[in-house]
N, C-alpha and C positions, 0 to 999 in steps of 0.2 A: 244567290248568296255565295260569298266567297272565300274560302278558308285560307286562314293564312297561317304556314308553317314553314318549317326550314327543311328544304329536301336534302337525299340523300350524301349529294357532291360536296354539302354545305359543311355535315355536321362528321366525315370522315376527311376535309380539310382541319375541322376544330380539332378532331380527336389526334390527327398526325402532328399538330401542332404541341397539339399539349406533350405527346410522348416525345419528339424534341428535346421540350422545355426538360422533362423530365430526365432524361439522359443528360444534359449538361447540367443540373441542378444536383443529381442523386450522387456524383461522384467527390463536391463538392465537400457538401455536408460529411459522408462519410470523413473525408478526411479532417474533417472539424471534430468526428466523436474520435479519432486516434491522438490527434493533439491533446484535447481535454484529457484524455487517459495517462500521457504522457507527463502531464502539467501536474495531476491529480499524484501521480506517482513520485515527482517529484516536490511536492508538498508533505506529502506523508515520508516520506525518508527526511527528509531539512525534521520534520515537529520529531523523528525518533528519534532521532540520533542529538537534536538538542538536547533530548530527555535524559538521554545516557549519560550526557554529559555532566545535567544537573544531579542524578543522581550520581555520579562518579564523586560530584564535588560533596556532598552532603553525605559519604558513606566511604570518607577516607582516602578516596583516590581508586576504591574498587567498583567495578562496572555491576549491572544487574547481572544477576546468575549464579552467586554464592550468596553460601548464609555461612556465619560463622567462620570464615575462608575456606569452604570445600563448597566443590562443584551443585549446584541445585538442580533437580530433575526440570524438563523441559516444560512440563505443566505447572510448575511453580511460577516460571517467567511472568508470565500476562499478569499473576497478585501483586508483583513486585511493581509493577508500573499504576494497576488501577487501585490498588487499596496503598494501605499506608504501610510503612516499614519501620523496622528499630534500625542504629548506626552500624550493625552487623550483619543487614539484609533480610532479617525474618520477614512476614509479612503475614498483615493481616487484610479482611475484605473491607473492613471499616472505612470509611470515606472523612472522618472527621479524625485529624492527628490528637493521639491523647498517648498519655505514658503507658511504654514504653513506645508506644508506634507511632515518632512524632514526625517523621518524614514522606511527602507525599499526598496524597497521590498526585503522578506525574501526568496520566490521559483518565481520559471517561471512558476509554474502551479504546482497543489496538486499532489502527486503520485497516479498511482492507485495502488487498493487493488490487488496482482498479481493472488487472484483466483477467484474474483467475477469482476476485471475490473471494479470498479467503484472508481471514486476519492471522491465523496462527502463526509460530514462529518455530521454525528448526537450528537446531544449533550443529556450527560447523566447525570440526575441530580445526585448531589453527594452523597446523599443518597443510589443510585442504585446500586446494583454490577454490574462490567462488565459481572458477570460469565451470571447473569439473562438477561442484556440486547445484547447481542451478538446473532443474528439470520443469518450473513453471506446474506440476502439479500436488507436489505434497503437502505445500505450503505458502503463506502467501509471503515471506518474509523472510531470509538467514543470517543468520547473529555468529558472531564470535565472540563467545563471552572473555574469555581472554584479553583478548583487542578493545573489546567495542564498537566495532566492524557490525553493518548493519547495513543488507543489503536487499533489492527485493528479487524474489526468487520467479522470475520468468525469461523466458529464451525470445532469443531474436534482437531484431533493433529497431530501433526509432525512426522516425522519418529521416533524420539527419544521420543515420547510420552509425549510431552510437547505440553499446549493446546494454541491455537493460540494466542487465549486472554490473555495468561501470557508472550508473547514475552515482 
């Protein structure tokens, strides 16, 4: 009787083969998850910064960050966008605009930043460059309420060698 299997020679040709494959395939992909990131990043800055824009128009000409015209603390931001506001920027968590809070809401929740994961947002005095305040870990986002300035907060550059903070 005679057994039929595949000897040793056979199955460390298959195995060198596949590792090959897999060295010219792995390096591929990877740069398929930096693009998405990249694409993802710029998706989320285009939907904020339209927001800002809609609410600039709906609240007078002034951006998110004041209520009343004086500056709003940094944990107010995110209400101002998910729940609804009055025409002087209060804001409530309400989802459905009713009197006084008939404007809004602008997102269902902040994006996050696609290579730090974080959605929050820091505010950067106008004075500041982004280039100096950009450290990629405090936050995932920085705002100039001032401006309307709206950028994401990570270092380095893209494939194309443009730096994150100039998106």
């Amino acid at each position: 009787m005679k057994i039929k299997a595949f000897t040793l020679v056979e199955i460390l040709i298959v195995v060198t083969i596949l590792g090959i494959l897999a060295a010219v395939v792995l390096p591929t992909l990877q740069g398929h998850t930096a693009s998405a990131r990249e694409s993802t990043a710029k998706d989320s800055l285009r939907t904020m910064r339209v927001q800002i824009e809609m609410y600039k128009l709906q609240h007078a000409g002034v951006p998110p960050g004041y209520i009343n015209g004086a500056a709003a603390p940094e944990a107010f931001l995110p209400l101002q966008f998910t729940g609804t506001t009055t025409v002087t920027g209060q804001a409530s968590p309400n989802k459905v605009p009713t009197t006084p809070f008939l404007y809004g809401p602008y997102l269902r929740k902040l994006p996050e930043n696609p290579f730090n994961n974080l959605s929050n947002i820091t505010y950067v005095d106008q004075a500041t460059s982004f280039a100096v305040a950009v450290d990629g870990t405090s936050s995932g986002w920085l705002y100039k309420k001032e401006t309307g300035e709206f950028i994401i907060n990570w270092t380095g550059t893209d494939s194309k060698g443009v730096n994150f903070y100039d998106y």
